[in-house]
ZATIFI-182592 format. One record per residue (C-alpha): x, y, z; residue number from 1; residue in one letter. Coordinates in Angstrom, 1 decimal, m for minus. Layout:
BEGIN
REC       X       Y       Z    i  aa
REC       X       Y       Z  NUM   A
...
//
This chain:
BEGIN
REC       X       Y       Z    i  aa
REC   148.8    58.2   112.6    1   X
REC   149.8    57.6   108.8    2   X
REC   150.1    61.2   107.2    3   X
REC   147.3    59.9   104.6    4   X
REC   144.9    58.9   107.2    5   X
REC   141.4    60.5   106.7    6   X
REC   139.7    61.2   109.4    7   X
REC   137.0    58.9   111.3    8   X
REC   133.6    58.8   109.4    9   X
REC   130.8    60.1   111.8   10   X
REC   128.7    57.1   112.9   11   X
REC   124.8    56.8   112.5   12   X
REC   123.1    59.3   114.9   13   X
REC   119.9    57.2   117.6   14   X
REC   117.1    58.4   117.0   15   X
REC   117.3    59.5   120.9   16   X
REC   120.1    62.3   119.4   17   X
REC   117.8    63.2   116.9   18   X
REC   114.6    63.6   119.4   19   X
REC   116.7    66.0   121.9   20   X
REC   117.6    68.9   119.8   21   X
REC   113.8    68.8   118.6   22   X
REC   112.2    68.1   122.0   23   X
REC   114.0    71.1   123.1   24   X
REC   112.9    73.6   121.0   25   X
REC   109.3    72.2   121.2   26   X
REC   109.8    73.2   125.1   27   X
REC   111.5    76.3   124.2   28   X
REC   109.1    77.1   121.9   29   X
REC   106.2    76.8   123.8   30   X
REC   107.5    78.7   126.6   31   X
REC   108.2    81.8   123.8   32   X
REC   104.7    81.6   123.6   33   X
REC   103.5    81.4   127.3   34   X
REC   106.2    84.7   128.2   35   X
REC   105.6    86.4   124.8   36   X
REC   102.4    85.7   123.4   37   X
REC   101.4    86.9   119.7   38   X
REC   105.2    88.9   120.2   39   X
REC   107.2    85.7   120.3   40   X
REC   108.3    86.0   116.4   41   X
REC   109.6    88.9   117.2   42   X
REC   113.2    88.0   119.2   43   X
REC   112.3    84.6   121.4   44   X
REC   112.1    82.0   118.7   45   X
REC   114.5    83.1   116.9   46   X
REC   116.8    82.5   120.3   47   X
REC   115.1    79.2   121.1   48   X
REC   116.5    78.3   116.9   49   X
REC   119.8    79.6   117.5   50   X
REC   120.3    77.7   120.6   51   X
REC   118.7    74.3   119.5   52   X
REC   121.3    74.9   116.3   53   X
REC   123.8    74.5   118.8   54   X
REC   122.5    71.6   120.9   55   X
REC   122.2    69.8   117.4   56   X
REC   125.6    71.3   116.3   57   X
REC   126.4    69.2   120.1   58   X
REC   125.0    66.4   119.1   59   X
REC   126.4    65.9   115.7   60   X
REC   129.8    66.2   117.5   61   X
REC   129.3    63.5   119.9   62   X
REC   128.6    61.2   116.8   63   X
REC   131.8    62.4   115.2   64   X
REC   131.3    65.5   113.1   65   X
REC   133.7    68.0   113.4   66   X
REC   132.3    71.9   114.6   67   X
REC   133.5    72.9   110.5   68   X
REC   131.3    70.3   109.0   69   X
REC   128.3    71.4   111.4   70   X
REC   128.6    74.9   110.9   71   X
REC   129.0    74.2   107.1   72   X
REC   125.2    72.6   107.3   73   X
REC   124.2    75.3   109.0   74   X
REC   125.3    77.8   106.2   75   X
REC   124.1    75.2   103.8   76   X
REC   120.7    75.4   105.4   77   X
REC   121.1    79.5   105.4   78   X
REC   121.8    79.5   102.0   79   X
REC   119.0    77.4   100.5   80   X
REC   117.1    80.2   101.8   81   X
REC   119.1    83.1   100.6   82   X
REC   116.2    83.6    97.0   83   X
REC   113.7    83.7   100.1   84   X
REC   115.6    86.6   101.5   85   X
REC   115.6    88.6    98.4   86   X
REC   112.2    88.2    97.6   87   X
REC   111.0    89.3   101.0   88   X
REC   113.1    92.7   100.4   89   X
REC   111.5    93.0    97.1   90   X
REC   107.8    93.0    98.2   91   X
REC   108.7    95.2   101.3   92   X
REC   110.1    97.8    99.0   93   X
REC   106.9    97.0    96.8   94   X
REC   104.4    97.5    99.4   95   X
REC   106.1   100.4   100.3   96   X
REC   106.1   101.9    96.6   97   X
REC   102.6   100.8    95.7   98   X
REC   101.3   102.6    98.9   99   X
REC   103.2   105.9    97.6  100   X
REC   101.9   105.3    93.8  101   X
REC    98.5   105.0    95.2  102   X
REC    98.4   101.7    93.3  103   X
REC    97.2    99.7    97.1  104   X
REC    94.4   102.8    98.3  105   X
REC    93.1   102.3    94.4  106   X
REC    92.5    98.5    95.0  107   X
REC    91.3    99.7    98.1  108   X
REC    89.0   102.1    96.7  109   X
REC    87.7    99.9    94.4  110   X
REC    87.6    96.7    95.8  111   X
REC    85.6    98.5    99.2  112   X
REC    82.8    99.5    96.7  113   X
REC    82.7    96.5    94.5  114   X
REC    82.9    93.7    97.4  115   X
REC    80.3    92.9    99.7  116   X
REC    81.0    92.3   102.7  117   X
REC    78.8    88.8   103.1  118   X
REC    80.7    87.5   100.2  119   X
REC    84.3    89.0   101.1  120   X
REC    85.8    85.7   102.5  121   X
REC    84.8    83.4    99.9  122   X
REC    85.7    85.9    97.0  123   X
REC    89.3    86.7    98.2  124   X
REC    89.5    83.0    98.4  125   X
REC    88.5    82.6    94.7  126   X
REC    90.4    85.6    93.2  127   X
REC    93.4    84.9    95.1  128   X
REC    93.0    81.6    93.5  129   X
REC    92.8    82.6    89.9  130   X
REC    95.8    84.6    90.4  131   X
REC    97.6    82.0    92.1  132   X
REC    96.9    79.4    89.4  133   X
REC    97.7    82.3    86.1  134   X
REC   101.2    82.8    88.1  135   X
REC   102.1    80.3    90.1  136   X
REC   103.3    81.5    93.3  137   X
REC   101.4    82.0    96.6  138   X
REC   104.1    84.6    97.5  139   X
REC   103.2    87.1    94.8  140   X
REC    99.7    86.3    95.3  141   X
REC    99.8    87.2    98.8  142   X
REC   102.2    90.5    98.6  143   X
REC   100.1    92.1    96.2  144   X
REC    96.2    91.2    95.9  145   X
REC    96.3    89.7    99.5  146   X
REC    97.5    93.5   100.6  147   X
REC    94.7    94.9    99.3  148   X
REC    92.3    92.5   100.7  149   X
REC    93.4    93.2   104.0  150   X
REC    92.9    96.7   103.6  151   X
REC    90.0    96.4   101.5  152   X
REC    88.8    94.0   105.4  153   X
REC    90.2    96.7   107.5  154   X
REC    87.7    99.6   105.8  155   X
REC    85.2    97.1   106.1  156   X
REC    85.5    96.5   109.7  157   X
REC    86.0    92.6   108.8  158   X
REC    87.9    89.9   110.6  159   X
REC    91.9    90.4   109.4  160   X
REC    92.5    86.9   110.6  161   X
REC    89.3    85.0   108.4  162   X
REC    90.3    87.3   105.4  163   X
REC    94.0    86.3   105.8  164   X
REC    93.0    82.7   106.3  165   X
REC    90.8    83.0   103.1  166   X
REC    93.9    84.7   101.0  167   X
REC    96.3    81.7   102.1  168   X
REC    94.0    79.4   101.3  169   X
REC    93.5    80.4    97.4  170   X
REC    97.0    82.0    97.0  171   X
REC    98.2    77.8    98.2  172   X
REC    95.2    76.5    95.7  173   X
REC    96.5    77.9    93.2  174   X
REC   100.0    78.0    93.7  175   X
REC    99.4    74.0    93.9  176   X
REC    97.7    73.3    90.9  177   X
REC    99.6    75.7    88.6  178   X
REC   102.3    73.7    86.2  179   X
REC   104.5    76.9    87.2  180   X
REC   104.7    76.4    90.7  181   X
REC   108.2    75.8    91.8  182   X
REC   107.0    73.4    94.6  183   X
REC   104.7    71.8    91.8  184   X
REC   107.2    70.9    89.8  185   X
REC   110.0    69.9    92.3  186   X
REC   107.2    67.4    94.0  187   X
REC   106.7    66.0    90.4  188   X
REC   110.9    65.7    89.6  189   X
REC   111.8    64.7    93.2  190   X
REC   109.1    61.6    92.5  191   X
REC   110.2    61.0    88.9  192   X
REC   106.4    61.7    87.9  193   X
REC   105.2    63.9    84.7  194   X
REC   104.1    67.4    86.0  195   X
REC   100.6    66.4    84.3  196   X
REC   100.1    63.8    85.8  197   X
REC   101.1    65.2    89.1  198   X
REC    98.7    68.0    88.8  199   X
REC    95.8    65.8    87.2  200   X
REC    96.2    63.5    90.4  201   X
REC    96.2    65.9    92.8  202   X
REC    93.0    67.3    91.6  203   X
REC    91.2    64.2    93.8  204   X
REC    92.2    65.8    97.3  205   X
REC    92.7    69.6    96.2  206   X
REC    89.1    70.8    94.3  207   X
REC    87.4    68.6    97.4  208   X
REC    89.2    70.6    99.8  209   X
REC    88.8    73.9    98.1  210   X
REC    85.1    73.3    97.6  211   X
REC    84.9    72.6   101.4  212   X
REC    86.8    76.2   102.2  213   X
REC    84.4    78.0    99.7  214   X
REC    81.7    76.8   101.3  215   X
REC    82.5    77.2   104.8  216   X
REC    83.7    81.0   104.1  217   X
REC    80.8    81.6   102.5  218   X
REC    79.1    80.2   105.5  219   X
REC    80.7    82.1   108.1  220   X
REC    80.1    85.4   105.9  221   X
REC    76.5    85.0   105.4  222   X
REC    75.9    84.0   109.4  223   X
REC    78.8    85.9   111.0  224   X
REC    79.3    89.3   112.2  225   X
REC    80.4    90.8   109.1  226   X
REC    81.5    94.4   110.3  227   X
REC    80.3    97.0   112.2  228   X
REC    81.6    99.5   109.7  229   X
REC    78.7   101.9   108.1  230   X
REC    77.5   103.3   104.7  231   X
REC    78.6   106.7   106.9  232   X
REC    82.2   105.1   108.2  233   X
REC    82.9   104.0   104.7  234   X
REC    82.2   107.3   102.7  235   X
REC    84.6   109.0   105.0  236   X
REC    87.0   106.6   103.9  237   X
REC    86.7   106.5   101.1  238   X
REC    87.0   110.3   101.2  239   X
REC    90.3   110.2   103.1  240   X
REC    91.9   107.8   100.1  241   X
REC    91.1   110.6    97.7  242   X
REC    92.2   113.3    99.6  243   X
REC    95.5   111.7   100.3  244   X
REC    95.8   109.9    96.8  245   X
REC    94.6   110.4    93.3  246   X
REC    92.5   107.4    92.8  247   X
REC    92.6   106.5    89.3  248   X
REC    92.8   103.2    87.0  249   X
REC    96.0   104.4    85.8  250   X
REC    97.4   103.5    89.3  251   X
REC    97.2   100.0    88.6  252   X
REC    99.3   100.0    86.3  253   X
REC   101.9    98.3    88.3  254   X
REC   100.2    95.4    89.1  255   X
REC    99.0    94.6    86.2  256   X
REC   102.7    94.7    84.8  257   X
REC   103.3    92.6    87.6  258   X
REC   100.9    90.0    86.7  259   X
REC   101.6    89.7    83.1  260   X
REC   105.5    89.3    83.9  261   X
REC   104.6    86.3    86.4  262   X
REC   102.4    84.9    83.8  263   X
REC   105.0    84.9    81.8  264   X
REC   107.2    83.4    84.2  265   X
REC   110.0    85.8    84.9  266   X
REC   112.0    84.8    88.2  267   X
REC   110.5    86.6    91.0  268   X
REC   112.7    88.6    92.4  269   X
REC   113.3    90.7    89.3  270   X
REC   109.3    90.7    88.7  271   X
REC   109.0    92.1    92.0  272   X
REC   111.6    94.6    92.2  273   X
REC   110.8    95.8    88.5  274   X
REC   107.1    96.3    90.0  275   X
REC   108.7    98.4    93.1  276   X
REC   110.3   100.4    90.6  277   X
REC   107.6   101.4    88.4  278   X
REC   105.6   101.7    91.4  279   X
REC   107.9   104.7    92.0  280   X
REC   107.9   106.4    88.2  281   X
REC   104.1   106.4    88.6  282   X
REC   104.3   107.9    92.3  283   X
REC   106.3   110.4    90.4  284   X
REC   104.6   111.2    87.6  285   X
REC   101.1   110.9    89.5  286   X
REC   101.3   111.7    93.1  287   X
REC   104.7   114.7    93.2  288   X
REC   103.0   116.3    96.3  289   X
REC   102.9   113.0    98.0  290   X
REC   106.2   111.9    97.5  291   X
REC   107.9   115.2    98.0  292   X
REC   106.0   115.0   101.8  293   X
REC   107.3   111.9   102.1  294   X
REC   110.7   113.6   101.3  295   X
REC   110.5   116.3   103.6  296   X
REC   111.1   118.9   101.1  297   X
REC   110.1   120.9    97.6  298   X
REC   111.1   120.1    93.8  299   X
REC   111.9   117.2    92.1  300   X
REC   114.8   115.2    93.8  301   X
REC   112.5   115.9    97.2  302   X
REC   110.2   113.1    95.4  303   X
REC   112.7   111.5    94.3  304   X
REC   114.0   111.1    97.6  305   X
REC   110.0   110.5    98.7  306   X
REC   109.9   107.3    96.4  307   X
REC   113.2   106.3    97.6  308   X
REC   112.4   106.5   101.1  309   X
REC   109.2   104.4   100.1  310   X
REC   111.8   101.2    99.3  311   X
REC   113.8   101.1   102.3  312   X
REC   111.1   102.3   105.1  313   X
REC   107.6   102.3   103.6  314   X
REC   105.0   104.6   103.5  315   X
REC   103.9   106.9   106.3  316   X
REC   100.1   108.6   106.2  317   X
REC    99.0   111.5   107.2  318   X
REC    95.4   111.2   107.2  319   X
REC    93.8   112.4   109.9  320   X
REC    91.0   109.4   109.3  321   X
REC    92.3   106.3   112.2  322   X
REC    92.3   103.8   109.7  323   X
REC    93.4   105.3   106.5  324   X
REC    96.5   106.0   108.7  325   X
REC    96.9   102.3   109.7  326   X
REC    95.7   100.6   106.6  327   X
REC    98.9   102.5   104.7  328   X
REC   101.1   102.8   107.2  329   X
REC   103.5   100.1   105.9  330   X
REC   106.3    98.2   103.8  331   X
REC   109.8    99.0   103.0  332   X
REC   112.5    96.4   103.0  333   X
REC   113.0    97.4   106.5  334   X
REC   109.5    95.9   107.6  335   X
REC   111.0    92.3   106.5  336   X
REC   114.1    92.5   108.8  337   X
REC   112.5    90.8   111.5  338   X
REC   110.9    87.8   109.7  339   X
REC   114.4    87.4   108.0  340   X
REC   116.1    87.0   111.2  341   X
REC   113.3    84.2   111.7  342   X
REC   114.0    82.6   108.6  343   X
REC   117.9    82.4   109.2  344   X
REC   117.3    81.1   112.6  345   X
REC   115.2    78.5   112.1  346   X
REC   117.3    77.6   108.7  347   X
REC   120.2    77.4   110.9  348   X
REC   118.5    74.5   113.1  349   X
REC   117.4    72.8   110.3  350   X
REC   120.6    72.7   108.4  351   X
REC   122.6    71.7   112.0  352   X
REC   119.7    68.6   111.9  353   X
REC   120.4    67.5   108.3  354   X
REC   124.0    67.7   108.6  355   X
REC   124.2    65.2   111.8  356   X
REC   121.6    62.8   110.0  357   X
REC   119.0    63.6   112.9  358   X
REC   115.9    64.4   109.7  359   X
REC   117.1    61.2   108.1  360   X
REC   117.0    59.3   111.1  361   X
REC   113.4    60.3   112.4  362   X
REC   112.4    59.7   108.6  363   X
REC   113.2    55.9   108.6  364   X
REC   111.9    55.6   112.1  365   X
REC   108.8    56.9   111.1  366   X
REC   108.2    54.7   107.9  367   X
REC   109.8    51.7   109.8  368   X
REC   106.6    51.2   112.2  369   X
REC   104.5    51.7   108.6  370   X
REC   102.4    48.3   107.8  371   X
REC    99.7    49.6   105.6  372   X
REC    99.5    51.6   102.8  373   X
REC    97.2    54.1   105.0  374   X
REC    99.4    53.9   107.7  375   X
REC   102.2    55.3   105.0  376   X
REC   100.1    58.0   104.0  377   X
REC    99.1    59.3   107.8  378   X
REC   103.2    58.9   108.1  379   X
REC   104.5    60.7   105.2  380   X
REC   102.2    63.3   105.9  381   X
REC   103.0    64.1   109.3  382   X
REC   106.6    63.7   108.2  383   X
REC   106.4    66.6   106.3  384   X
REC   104.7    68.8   108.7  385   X
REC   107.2    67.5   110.8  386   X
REC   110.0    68.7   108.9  387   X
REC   108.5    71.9   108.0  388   X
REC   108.6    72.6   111.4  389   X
REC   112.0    71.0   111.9  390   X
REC   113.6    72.3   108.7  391   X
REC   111.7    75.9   108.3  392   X
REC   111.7    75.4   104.8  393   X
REC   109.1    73.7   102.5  394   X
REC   111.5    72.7   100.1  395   X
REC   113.2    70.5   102.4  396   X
REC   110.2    69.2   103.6  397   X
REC   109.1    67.9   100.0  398   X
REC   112.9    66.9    98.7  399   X
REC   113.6    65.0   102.2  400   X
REC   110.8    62.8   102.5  401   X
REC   110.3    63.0    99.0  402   X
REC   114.1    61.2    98.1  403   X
REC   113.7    58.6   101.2  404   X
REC   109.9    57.2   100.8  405   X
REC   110.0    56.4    97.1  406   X
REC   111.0    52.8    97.9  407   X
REC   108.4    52.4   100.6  408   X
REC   105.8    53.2    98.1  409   X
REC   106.9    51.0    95.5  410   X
REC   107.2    48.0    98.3  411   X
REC   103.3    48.8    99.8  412   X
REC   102.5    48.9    95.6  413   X
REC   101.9    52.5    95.3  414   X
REC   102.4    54.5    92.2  415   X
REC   105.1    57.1    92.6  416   X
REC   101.9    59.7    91.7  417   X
REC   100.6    59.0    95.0  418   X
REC   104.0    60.3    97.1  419   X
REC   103.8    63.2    94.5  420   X
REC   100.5    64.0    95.4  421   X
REC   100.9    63.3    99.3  422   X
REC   104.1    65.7    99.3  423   X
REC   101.8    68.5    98.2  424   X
REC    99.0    67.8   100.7  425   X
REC   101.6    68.3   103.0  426   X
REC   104.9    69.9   102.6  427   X
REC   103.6    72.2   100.2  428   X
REC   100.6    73.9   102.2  429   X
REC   101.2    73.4   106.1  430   X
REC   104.2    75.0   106.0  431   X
REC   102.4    78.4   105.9  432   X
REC   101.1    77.1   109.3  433   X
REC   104.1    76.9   111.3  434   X
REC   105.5    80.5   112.6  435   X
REC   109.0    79.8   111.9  436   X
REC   109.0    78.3   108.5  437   X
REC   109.7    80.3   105.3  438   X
REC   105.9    80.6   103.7  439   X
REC   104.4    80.8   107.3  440   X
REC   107.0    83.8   108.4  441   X
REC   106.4    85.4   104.8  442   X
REC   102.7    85.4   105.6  443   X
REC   103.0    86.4   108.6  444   X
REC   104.9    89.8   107.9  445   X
REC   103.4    90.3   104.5  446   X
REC    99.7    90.3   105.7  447   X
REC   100.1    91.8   109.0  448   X
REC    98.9    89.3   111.4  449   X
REC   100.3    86.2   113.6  450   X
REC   100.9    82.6   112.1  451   X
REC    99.0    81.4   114.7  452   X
REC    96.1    83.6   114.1  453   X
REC    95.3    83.1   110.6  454   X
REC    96.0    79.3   111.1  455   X
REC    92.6    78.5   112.0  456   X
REC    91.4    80.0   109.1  457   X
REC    93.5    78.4   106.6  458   X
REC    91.1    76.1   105.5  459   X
REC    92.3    74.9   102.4  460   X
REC    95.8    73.8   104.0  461   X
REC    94.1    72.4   106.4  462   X
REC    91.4    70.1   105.2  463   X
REC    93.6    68.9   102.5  464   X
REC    96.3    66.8   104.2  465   X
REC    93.2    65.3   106.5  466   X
REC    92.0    64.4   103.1  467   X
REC    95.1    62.9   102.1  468   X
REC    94.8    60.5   104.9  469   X
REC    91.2    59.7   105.0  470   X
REC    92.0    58.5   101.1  471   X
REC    94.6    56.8   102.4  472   X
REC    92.5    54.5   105.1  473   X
REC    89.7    54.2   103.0  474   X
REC    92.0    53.2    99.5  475   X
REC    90.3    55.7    97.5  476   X
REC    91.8    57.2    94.5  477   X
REC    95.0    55.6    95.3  478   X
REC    97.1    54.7    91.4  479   X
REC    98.5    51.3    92.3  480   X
REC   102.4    50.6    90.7  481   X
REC   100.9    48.2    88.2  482   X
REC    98.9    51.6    86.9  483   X
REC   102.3    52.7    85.3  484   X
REC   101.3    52.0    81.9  485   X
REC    97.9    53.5    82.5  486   X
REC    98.5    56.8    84.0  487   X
REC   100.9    57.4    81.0  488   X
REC    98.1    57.8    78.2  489   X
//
């Protein structure tokens, strides 16, 4: 061999290779569930990732790839995720802090006696919408205001999976219609399309689909059983909050700091760990007795030790009121240790696939079999569902199809707007739906309660892709190339 030989260029994977790594975690998978139940996030899918990394790692190999170049996709895939990791720390410690400042049991107080609980589903829905369209992130949304509203459900005796359902499904509409979203605008730039125009487009599938959820929340709280808790059950709650706490406006204090620094657009992860912080000067200031208990021990540095305890392992109640106890019994970055083993699993397997051309290769399959212009639309959006679930990451499952189907619009004479729009309907908001992705693991360990429990209940993410398709079949608000001009003024 000639010393300046390079070596052999990896040949184009079947799509056979790219359907075996994925058909076996489908099978493992599903038999995590049928062993482990609700418990299979915690330790089996993260070893059903792991090994399909290595089958695709396998697979890749057999075409030609070298083990360095598959493990450097999979620790390409890890680190697209790596801003994920650091935010999930961030709202554990600031769960953990906000319980201790008695900024959560005040939105708890409050929101028990302001919200009814025949309207509680459709207003989290809507203020967890507002929010999400001020700031522009579904995340932030979710770790603060959705916290509360789960408590706020627990003292009400209310469904946790409907009210985390109805949280998702605002926090997504708003964190899909705001020009700050990140996954707004990387739908918009990975389609060449002005972020206006993106949003004002989308508006034909989202408000339908979020009129639809309001409506059907409000439904199923005005006809449902909607708690069994009592004027009696909740005075003693609400009595157990202020004999633990000192219930006050000034405890909110931290999120509305919060809010106005994701309003004005300051990178998460410093937003949220500045929150955590002043979420600890408050519980220092305001609640010294609770945070030296929480330190095991008298004077100042026992609080401080309280507050810093807080961060890393939550909050631990007291209360001898049942459901104070579990309602704040939370948070700390430690609680996000097992969803970010998740994350790095399944980011793992989704790298391995990229790297051996398996996403690419099920891609062009997929839009190879298209004829129609609805048949493009029912394909691009179950191939972004399909790579959420293959990638674990939404991102990938907007840049992916997003880079590879521009040309197939253009040739079925589609205006780039209507990829744009059809990546958000899809990669953007089922990826809370899948157990193993990013959002849906984030969820999951932010709110308390199983992907696949809150899924039915996700109304807004899923109504909106099946209106994505049905305007695709039926031609319906779909901008045709020749619109160019048009959709510029």
């Amino acid at each position: 061999m000639s010393q300046n030989s390079s070596p052999a260029k990896p040949h184009k994977p079947s799509l056979a290779d790219a359907l075996v790594p994925l058909g076996i975690l489908i099978g493992l998978l599903s038999l995590s569930v049928y062993f482990y139940g609700a418990d299979s996030s915690y330790g089996p899918n993260q070893i059903a990732l792991l090994l399909c990394a290595g089958v695709a790692a396998l697979m890749g190999m057999k075409n030609g790839h070298s083990w360095n170049d598959m493990e450097g996709g999979m620790l390409h895939g890890i680190g697209l995720v790596f801003g994920a990791i650091l935010i999930l720390l961030a709202v554990g410690a600031l769960i953990g802090s906000w319980i201790l400042a008695g900024t959560v049991p005040s939105m708890i107080y409050y929101g028990v006696q302001i919200l009814s609980p025949q309207w509680f589903y459709a207003a989290s829905c809507i203020i967890c919408a507002i929010v999400g369209l001020s700031i522009g992130s579904s995340w932030t949304t979710a770790g603060t205001l959705g916290v509360a509203l789960m408590g706020i459900a627990g003292a009400l005796d209310l469904s946790p999976a409907i009210t985390a359902g109805a949280v998702i499904s605002g926090a997504y509409f708003g964190d899909k219609m705001s020009p700050l979203s990140d996954t707004t605008n990387v739908a918009a730039a990975v389609t060449s399309n002005d972020l206006f125009l993106h949003i004002r487009h989308m508006l034909w599938t989202t408000v339908p689909a979020f009129v639809i959820a309001l409506v059907v929340f409000s439904i199923i709280g005005l006809t449902a059983d909607t708690g069994n808790a009592s004027a009696e059950d909740i005075q003693l709650l609400l009595g157990a909050l202020q004999e633990e706490f000192n219930i006050s406006i000034v405890s909110l204090l931290p999120l509305a700091l919060l809010l106005f620094m994701a309003w004005r657009k300051i990178p998460a992860y410093p937003t949220l760990i500045i929150g955590a912080l002043v979420g600890c000067l408050i519980a220092l200031v305001f609640e010294p007795e609770t945070a030296r208990r929480l330190g095991g021990g008298d004077g100042f540095l026992a609080a401080v030790k309280g507050a810093w305890y807080s961060l890393f392992d939550g909050y631990e109640s007291t209360s001898s009121n049942e459901n104070v106890a579990a309602l704040l019994s939370k948070g700390g970055m430690s609680s996000m240790l097992n969803t970010i083993w998740l994350i790095i699993s399944a980011m793992a397997f989704g790298g391995a696939m990229e790297r051996a051309g398996f996403l690419q290769e099920i891609v062009d399959w997929t839009i190879s079999r298209v004829k129609t212009a609805g048949g493009l639309i029912t394909s691009t959006v179950f191939t972004c569902f399909g790579m959420n679930a293959a990638a674990g990451d939404q991102y990938m499952a907007i840049i992916i199809p997003g880079r590879m189907l521009r040309e197939a619009f253009a040739d079925k004479g589609l205006h780039g707007l209507n990829l744009s729009r059809t990546l958000e309907d899809s990669g953007t908001i089922t990826s809370v739906l899948i157990p193993w992705n990013t959002c849906g693991a984030y969820m999951s360990a932010t709110l308390g309660i199983a992907t696949f429990s809150y899924a039915p209940f996700a109304l807004f993410n899923l109504i909106c892709p099946l209106l994505a398709i049905a305007y695709g079949w039926f031609h319906f608000k779909q901008m045709p190339l020749a619109s160019a001009a048009a959709a510029a003024r």
